[in-house]
mmJSON file of the N, C-alpha and C atoms, coordinates in Angstrom:
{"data_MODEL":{"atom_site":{
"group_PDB":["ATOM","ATOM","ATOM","ATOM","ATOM","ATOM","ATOM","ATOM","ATOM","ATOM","ATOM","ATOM","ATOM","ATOM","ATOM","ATOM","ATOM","ATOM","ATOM","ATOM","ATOM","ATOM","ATOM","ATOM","ATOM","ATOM","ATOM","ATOM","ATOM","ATOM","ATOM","ATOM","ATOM","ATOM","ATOM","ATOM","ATOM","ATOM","ATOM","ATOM","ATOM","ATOM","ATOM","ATOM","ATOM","ATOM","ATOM","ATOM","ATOM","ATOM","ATOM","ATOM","ATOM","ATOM","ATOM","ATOM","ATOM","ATOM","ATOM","ATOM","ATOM","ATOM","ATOM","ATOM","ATOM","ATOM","ATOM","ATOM","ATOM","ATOM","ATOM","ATOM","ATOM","ATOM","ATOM","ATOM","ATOM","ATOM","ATOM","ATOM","ATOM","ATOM","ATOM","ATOM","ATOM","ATOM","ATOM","ATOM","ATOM","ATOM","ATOM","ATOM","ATOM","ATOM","ATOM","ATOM","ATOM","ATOM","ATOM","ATOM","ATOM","ATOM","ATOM","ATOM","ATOM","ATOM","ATOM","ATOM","ATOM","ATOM","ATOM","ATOM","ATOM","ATOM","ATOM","ATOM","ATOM","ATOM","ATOM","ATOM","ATOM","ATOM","ATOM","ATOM","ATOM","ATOM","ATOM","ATOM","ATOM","ATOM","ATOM","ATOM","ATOM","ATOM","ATOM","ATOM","ATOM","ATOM","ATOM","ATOM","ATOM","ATOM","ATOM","ATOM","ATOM","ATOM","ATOM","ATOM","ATOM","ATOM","ATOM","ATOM","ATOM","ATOM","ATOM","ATOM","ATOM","ATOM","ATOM","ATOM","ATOM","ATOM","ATOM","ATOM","ATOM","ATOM","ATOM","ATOM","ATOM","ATOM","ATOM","ATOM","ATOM","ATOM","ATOM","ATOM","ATOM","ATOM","ATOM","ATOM","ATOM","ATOM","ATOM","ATOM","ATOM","ATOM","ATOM","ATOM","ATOM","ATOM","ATOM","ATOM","ATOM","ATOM","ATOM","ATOM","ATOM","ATOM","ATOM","ATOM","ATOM"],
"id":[1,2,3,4,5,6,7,8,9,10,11,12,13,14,15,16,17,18,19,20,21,22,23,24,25,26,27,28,29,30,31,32,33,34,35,36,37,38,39,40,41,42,43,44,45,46,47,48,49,50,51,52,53,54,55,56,57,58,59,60,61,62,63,64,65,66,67,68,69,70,71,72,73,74,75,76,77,78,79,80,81,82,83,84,85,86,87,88,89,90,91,92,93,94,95,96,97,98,99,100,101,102,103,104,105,106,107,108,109,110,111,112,113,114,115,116,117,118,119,120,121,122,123,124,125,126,127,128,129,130,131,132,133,134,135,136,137,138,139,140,141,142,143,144,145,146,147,148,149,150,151,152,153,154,155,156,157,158,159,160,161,162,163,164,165,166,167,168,169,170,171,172,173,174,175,176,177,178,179,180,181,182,183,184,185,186,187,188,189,190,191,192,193,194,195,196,197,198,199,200,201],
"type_symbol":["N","C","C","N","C","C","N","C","C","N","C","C","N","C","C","N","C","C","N","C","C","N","C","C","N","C","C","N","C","C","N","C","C","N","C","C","N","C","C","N","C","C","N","C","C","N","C","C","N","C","C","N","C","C","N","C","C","N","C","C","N","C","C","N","C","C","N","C","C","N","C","C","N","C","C","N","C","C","N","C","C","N","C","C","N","C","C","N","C","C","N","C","C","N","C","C","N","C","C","N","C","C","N","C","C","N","C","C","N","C","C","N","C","C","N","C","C","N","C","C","N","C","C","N","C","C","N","C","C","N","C","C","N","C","C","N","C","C","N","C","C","N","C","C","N","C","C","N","C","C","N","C","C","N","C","C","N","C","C","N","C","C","N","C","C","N","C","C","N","C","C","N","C","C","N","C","C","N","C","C","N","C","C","N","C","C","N","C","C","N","C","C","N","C","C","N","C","C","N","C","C"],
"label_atom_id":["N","CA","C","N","CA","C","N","CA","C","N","CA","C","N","CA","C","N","CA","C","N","CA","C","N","CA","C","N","CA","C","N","CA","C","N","CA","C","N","CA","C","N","CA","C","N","CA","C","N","CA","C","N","CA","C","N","CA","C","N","CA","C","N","CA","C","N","CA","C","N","CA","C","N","CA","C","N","CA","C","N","CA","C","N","CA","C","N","CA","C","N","CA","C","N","CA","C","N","CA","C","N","CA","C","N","CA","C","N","CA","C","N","CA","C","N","CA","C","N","CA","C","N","CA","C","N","CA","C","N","CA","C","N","CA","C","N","CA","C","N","CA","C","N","CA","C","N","CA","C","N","CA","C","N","CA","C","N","CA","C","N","CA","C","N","CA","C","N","CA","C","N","CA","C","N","CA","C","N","CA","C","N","CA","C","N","CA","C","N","CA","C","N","CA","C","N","CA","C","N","CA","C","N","CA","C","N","CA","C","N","CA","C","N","CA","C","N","CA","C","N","CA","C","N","CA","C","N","CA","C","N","CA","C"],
"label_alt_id":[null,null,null,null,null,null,null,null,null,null,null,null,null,null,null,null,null,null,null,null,null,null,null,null,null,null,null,null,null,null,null,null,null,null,null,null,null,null,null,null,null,null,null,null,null,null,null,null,null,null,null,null,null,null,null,null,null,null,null,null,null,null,null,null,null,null,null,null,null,null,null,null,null,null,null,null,null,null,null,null,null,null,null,null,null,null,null,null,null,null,null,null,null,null,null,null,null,null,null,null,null,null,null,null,null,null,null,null,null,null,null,null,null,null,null,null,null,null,null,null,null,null,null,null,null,null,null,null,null,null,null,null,null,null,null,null,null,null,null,null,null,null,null,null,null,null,null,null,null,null,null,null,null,null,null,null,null,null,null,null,null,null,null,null,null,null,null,null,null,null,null,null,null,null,null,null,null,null,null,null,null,null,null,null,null,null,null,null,null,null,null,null,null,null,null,null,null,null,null,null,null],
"label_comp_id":["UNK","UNK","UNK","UNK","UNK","UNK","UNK","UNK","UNK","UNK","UNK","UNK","UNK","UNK","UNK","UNK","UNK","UNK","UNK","UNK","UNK","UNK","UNK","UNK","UNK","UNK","UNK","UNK","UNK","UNK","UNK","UNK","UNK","UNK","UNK","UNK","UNK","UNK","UNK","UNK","UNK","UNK","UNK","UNK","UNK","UNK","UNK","UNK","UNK","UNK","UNK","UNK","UNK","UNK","UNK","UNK","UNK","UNK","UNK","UNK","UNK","UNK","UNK","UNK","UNK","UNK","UNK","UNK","UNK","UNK","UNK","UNK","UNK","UNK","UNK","UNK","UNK","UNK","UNK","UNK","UNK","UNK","UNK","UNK","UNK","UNK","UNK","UNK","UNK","UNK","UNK","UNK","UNK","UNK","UNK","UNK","UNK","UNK","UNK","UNK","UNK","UNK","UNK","UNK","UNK","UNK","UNK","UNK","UNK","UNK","UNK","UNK","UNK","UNK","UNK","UNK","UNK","UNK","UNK","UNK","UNK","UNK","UNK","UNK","UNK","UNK","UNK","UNK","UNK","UNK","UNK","UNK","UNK","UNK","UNK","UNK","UNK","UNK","UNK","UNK","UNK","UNK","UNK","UNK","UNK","UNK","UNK","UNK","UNK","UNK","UNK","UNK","UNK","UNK","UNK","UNK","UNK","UNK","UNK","UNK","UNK","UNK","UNK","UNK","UNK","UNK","UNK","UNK","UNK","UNK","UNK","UNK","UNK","UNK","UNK","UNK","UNK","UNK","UNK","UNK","UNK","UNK","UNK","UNK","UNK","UNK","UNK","UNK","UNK","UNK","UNK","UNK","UNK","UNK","UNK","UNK","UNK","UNK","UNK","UNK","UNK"],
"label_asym_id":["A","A","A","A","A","A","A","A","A","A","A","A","A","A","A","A","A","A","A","A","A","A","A","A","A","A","A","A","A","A","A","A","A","A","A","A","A","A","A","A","A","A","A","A","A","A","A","A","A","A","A","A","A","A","A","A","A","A","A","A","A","A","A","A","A","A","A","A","A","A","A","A","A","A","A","A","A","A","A","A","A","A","A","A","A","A","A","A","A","A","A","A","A","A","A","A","A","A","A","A","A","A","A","A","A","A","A","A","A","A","A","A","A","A","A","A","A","A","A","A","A","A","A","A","A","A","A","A","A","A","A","A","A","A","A","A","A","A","A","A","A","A","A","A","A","A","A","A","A","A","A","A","A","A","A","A","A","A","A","A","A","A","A","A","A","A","A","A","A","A","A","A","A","A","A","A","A","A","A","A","A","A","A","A","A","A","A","A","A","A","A","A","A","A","A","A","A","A","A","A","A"],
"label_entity_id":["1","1","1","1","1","1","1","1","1","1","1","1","1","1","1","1","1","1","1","1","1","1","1","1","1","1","1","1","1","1","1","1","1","1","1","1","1","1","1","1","1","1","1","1","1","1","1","1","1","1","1","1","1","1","1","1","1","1","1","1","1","1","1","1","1","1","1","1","1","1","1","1","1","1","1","1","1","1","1","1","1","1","1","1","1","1","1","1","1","1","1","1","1","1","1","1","1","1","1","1","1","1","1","1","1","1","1","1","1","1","1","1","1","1","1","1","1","1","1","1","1","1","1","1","1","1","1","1","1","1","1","1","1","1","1","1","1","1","1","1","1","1","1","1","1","1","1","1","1","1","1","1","1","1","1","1","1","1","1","1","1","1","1","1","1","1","1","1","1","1","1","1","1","1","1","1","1","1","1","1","1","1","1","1","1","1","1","1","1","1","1","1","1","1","1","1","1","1","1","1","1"],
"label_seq_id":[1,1,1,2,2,2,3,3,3,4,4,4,5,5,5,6,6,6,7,7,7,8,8,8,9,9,9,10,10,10,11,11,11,12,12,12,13,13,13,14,14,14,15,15,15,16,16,16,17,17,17,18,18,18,19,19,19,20,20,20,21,21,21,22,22,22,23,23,23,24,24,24,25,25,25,26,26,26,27,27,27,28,28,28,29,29,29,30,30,30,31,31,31,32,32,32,33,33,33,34,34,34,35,35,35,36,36,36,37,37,37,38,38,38,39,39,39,40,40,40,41,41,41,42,42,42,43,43,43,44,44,44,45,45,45,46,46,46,47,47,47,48,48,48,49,49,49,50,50,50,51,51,51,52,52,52,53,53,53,54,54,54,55,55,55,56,56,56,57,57,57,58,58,58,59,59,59,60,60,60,61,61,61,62,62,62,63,63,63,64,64,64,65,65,65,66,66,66,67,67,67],
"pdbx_PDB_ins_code":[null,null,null,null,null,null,null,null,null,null,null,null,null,null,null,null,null,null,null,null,null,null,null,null,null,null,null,null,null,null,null,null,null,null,null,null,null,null,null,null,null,null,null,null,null,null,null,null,null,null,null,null,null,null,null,null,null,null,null,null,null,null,null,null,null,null,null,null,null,null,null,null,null,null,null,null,null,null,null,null,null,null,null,null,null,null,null,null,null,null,null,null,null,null,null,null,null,null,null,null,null,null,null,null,null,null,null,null,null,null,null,null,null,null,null,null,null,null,null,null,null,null,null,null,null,null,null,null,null,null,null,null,null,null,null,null,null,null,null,null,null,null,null,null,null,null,null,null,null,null,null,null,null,null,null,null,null,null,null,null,null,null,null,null,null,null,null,null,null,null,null,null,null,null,null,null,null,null,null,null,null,null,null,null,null,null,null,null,null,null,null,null,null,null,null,null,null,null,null,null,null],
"Cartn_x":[0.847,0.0,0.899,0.5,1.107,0.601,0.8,-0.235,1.194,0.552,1.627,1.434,2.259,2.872,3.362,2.506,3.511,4.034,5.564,6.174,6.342,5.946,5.697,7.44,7.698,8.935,9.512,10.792,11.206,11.444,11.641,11.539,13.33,14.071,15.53,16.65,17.536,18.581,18.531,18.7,18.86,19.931,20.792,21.805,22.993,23.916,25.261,25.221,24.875,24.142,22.908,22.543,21.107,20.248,20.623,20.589,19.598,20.11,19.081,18.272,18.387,16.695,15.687,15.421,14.069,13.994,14.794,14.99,14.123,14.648,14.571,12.6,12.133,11.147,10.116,10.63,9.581,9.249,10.57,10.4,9.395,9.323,8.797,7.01,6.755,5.52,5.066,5.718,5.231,4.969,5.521,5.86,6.201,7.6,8.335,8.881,9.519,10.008,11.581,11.815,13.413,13.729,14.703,15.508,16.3,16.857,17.703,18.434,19.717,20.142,21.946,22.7,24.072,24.788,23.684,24.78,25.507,26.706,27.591,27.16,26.469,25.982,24.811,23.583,22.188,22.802,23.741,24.142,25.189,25.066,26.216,25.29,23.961,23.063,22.146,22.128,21.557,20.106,19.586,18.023,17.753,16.661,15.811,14.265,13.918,12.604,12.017,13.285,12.521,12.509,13.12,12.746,14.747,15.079,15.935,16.622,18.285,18.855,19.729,19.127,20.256,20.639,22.042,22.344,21.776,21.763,21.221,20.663,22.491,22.719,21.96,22.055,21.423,19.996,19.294,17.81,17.641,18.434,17.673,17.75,19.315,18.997,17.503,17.293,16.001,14.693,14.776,13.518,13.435,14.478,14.696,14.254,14.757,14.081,12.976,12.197,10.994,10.096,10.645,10.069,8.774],
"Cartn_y":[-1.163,0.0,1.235,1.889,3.733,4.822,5.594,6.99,7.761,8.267,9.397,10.813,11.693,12.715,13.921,14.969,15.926,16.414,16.988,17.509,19.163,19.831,21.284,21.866,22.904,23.891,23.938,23.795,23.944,25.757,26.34,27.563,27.836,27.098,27.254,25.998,26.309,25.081,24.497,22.905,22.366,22.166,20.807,20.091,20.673,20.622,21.266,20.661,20.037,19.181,19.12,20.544,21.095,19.978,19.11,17.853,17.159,16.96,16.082,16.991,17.865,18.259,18.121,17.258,16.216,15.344,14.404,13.556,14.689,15.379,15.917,16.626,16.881,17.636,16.456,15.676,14.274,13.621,13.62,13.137,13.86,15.249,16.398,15.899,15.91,15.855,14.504,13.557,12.201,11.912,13.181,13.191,11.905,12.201,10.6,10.534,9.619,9.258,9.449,8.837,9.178,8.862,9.232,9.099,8.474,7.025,6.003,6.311,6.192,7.403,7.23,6.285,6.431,7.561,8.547,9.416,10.464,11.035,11.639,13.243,14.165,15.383,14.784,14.245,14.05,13.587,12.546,12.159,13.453,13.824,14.812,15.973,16.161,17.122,16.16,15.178,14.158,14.11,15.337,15.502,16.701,16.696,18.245,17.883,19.104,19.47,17.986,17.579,16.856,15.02,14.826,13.662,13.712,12.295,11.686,11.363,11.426,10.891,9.78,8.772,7.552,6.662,6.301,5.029,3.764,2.62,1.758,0.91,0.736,0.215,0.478,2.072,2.755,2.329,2.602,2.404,0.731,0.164,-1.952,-1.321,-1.126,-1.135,-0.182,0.416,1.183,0.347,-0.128,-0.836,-1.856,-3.192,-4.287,-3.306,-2.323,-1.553,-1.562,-1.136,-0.422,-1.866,-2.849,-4.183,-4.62],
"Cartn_z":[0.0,0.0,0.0,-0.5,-0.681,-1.048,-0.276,-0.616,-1.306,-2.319,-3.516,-2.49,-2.485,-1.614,-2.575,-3.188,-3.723,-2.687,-3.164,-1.863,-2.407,-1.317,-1.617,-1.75,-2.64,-2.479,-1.163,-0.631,0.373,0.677,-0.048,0.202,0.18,1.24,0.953,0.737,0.984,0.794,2.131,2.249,3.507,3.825,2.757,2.111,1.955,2.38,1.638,0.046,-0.587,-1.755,-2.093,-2.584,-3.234,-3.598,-4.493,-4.981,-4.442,-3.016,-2.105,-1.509,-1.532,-1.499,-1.707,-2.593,-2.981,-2.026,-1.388,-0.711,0.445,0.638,2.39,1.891,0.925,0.441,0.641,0.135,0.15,1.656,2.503,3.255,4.413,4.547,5.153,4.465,3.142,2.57,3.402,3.59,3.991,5.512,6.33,7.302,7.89,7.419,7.796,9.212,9.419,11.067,11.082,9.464,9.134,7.803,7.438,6.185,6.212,5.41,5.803,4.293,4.652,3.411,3.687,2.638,2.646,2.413,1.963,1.23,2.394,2.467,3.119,3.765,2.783,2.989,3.911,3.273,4.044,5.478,5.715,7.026,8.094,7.322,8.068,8.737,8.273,8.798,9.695,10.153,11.817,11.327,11.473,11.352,10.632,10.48,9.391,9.753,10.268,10.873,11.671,12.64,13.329,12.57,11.311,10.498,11.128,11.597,11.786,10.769,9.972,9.159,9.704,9.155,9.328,8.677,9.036,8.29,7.801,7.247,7.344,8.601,9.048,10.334,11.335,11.44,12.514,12.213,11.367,11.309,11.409,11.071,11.381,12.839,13.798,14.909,15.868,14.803,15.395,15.469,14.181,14.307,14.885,15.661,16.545,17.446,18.294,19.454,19.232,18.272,18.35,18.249,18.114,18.183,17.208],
"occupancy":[1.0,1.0,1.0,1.0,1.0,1.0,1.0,1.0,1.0,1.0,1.0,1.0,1.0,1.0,1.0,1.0,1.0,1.0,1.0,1.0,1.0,1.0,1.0,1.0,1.0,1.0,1.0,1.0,1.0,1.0,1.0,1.0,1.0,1.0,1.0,1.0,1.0,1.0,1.0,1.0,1.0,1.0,1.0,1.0,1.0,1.0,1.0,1.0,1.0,1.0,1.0,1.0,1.0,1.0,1.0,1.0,1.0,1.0,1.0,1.0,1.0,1.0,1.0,1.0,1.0,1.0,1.0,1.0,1.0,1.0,1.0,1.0,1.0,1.0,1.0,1.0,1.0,1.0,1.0,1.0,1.0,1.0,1.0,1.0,1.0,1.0,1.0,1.0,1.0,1.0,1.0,1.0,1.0,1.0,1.0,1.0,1.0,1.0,1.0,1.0,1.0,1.0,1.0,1.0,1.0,1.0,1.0,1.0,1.0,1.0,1.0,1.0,1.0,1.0,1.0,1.0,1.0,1.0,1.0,1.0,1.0,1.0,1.0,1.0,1.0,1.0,1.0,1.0,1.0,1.0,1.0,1.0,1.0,1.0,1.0,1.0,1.0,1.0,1.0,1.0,1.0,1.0,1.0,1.0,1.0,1.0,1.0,1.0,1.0,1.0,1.0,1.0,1.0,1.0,1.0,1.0,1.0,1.0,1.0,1.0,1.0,1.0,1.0,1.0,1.0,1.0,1.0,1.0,1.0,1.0,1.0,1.0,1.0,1.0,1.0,1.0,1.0,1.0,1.0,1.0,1.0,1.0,1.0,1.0,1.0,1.0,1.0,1.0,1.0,1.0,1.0,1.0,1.0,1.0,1.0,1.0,1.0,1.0,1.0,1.0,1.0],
"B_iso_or_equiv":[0.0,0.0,0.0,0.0,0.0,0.0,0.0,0.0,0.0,0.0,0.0,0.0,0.0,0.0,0.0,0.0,0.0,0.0,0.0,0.0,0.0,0.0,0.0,0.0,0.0,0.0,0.0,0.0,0.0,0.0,0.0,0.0,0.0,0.0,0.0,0.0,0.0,0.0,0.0,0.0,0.0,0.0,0.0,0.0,0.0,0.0,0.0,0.0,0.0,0.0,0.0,0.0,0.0,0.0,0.0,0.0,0.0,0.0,0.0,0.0,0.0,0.0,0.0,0.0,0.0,0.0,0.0,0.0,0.0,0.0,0.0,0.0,0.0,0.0,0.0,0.0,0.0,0.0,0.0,0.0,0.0,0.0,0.0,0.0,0.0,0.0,0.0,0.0,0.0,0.0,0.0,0.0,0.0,0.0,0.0,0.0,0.0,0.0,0.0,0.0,0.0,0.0,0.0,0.0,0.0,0.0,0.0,0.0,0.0,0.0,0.0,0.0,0.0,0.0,0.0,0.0,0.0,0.0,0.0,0.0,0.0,0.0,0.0,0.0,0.0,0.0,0.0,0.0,0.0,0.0,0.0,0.0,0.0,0.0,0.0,0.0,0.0,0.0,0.0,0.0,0.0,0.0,0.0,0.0,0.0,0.0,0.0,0.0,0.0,0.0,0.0,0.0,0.0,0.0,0.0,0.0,0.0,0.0,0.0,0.0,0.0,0.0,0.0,0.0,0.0,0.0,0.0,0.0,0.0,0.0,0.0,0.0,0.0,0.0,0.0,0.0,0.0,0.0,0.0,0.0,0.0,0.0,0.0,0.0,0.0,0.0,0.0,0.0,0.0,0.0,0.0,0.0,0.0,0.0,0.0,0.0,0.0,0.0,0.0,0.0,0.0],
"pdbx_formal_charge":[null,null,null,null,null,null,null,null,null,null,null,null,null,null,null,null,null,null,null,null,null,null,null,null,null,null,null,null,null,null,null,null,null,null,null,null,null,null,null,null,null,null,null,null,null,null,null,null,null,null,null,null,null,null,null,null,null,null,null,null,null,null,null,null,null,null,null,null,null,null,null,null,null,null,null,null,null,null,null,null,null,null,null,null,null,null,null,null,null,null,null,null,null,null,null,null,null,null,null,null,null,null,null,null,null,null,null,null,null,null,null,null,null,null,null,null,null,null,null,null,null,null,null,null,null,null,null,null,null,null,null,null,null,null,null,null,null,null,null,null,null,null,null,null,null,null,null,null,null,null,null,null,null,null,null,null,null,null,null,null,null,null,null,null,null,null,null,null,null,null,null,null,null,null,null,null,null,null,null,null,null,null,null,null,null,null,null,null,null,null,null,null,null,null,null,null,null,null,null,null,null],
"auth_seq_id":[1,1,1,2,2,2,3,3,3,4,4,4,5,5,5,6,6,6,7,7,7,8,8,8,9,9,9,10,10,10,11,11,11,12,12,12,13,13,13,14,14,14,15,15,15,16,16,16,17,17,17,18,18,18,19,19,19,20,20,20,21,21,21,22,22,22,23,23,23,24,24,24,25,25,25,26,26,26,27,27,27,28,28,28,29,29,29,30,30,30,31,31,31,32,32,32,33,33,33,34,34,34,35,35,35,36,36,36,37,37,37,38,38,38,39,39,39,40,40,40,41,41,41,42,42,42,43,43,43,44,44,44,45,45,45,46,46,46,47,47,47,48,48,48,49,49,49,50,50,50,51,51,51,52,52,52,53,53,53,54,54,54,55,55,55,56,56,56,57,57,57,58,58,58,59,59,59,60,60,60,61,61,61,62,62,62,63,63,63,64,64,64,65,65,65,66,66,66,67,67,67],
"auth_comp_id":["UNK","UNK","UNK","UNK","UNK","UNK","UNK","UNK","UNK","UNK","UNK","UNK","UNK","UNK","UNK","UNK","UNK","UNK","UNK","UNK","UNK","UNK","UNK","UNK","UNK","UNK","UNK","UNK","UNK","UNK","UNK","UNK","UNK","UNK","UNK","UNK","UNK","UNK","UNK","UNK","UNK","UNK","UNK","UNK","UNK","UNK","UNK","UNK","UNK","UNK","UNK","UNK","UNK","UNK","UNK","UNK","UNK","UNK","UNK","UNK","UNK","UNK","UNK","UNK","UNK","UNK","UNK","UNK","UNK","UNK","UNK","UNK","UNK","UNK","UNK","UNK","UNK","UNK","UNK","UNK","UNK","UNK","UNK","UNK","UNK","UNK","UNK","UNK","UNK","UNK","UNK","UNK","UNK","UNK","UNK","UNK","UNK","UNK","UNK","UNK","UNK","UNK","UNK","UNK","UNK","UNK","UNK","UNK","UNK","UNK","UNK","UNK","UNK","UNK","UNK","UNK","UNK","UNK","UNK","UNK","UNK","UNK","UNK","UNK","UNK","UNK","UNK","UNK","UNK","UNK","UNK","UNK","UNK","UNK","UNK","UNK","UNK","UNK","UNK","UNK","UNK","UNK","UNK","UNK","UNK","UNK","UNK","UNK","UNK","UNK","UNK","UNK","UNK","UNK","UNK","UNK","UNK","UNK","UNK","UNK","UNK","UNK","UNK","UNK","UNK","UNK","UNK","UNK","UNK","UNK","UNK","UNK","UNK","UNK","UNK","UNK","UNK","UNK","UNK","UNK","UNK","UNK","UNK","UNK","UNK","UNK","UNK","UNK","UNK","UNK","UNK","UNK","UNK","UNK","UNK","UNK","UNK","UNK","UNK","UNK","UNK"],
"auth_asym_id":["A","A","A","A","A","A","A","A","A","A","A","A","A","A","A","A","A","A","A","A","A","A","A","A","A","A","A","A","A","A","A","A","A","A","A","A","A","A","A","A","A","A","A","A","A","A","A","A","A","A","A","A","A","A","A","A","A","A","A","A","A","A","A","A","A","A","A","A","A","A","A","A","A","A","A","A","A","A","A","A","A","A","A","A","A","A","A","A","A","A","A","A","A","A","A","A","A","A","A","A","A","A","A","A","A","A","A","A","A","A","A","A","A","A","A","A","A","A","A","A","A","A","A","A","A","A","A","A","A","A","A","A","A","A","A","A","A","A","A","A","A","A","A","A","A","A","A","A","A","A","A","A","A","A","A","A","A","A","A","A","A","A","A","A","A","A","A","A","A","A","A","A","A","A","A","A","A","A","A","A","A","A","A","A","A","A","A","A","A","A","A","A","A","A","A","A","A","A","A","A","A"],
"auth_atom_id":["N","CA","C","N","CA","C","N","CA","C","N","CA","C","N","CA","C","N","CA","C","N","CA","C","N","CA","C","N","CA","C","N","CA","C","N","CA","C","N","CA","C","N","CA","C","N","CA","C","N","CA","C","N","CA","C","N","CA","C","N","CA","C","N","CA","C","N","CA","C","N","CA","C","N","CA","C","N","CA","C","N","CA","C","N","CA","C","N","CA","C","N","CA","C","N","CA","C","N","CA","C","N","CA","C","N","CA","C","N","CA","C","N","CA","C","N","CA","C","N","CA","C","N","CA","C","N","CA","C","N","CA","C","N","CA","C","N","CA","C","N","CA","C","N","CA","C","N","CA","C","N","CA","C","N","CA","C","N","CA","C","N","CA","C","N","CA","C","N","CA","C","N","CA","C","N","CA","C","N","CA","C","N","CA","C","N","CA","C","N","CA","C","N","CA","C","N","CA","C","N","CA","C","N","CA","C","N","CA","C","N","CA","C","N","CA","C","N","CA","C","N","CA","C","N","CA","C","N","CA","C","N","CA","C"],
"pdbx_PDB_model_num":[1,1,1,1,1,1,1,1,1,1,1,1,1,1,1,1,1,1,1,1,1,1,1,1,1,1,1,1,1,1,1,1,1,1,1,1,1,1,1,1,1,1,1,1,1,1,1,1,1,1,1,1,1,1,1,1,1,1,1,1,1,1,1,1,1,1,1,1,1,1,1,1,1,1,1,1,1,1,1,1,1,1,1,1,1,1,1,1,1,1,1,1,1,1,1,1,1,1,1,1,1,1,1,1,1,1,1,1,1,1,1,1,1,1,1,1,1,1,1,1,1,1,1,1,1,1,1,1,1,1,1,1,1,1,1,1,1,1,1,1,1,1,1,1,1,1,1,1,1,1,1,1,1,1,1,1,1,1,1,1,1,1,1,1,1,1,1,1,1,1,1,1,1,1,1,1,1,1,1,1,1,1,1,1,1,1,1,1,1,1,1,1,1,1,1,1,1,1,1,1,1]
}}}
């Protein structure tokens, strides 16, 4: 199941890598929990408005917690 999400203009840059700004736009529209995301810039900024960036790693170990 999936609900489609336009994601509205962010208004500014988040990213040191403009780029992923879709990534971070989408994730905000979906109001996600987190962004599981190898890439180096998105990880280097932790979180954005509250949506968690993490590794792979980091997120399996999240979700064994969250049981």
């Amino acid at each position: 199941m999936a609900t489609l999400k336009r994601p509205a203009p962010l208004g500014r840059v988040f990213s040191r890598d403009p780029d992923d700004d879709h990534v971070i736009a989408c994730a905000i529209a979906a109001r996600a929990d987190a962004i599981v995301s190898g890439d180096d810039d998105l990880l280097s900024m932790k979180s954005v408005s509250d949506i968690e960036i993490r590794t792979v790693a980091q997120a399996l170990d999240w979700l064994q917690a969250e049981g």
